[in-house]
C-alpha positions as CSV (number, residue, x, y, z in Angstrom):
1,X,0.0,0.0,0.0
2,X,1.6,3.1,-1.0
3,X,1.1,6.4,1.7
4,X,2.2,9.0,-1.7
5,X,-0.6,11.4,-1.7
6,X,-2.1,12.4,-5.4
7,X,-3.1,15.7,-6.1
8,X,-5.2,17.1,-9.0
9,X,-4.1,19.7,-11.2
10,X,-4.7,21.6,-14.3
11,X,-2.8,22.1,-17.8
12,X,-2.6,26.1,-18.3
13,X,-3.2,25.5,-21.6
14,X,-5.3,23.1,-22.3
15,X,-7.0,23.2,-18.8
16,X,-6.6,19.0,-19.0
17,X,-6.9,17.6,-15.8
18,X,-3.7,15.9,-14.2
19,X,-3.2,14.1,-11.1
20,X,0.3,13.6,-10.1
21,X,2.3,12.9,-6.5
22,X,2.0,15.8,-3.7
23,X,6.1,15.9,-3.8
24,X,6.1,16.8,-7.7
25,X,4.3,20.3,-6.9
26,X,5.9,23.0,-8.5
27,X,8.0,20.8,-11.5
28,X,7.8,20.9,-14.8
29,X,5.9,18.3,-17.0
30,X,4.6,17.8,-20.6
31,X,1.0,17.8,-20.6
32,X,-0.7,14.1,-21.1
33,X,-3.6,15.7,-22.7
34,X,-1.9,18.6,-25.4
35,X,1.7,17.9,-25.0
36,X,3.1,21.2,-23.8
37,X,5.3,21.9,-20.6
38,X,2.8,23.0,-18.1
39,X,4.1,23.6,-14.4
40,X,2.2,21.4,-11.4
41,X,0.0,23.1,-9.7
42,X,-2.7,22.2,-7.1
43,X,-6.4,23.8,-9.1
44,X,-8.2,26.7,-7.3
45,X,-10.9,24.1,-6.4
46,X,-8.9,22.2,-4.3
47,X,-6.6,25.1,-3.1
48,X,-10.1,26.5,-1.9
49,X,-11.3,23.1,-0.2
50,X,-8.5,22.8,2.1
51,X,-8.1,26.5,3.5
52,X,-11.8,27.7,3.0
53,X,-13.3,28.1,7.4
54,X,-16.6,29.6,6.9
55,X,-17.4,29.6,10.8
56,X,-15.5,32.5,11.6
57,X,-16.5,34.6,8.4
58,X,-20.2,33.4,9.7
59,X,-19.3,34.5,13.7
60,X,-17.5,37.9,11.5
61,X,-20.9,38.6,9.9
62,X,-22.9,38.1,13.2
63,X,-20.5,40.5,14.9
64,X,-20.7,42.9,13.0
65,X,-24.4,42.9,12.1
66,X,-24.8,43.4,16.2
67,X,-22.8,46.3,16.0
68,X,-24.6,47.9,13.2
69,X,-28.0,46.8,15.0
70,X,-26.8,48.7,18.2
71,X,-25.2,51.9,16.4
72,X,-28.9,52.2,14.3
73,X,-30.8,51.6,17.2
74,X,-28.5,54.7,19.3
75,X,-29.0,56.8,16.2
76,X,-32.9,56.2,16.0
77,X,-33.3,57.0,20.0
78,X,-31.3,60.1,19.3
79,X,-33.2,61.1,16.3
80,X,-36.5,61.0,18.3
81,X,-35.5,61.9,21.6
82,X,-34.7,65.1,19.7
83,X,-37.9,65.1,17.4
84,X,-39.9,64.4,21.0
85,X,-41.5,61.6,19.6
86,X,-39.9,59.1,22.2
87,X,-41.4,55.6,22.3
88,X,-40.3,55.4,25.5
C-alpha cells in the first residue's frame, strides 16, 4: 500500500486535468492531454477546499451585524428623543 498522496491539477493551456504525486508540486511536465510543458500546480478548487473556514467569516458577519443593529438603534433614539416623539 503506498502512503504517496495524489493531487489534481490543471494544464494552463489546455486546462486537462492531471493528477500527479503531492512531492512533484511546482515541477515541470509535458501535458498528457496537449503535450506542452505545463508547471504542477494544485487547481483553485482544491486550493479552496482545504483552506476555506466559513465559521469564523459566519461569527464575523454576526459580529458585526450586532454592532450595526446597536449603532442604528443609538441613532434612531437620538433622532427622536430630539424630534420628541420618544417611544419610551
Amino acid at each position: 500500500m503506498s502512503l504517496t498522496r495524489y493531487l489534481k491539477g490543471e494544464c494552463s493551456h489546455c486546462g486537462g486535468r492531471i493528477e500527479f504525486p503531492a512531492d512533484a508540486i511546482g515541477a515541470t511536465v509535458d501535458c498528457p492531454h496537449c503535450g506542452k510543458a505545463t508547471e504542477l500546480m494544485l487547481a483553485t478548487k482544491e486550493v479552496i477546499a482545504t483552506t476555506f473556514r466559513p465559521l469564523p467569516l459566519y461569527v464575523m458577519a454576526a459580529l458585526m451585524y450586532w454592532a450595526f443593529s446597536l449603532c442604528f438603534e443609538m441613532l434612531q433614539y437620538r433622532i427622536e428623543r430630539r424630534l420628541g416623539k420618544s417611544t419610551r
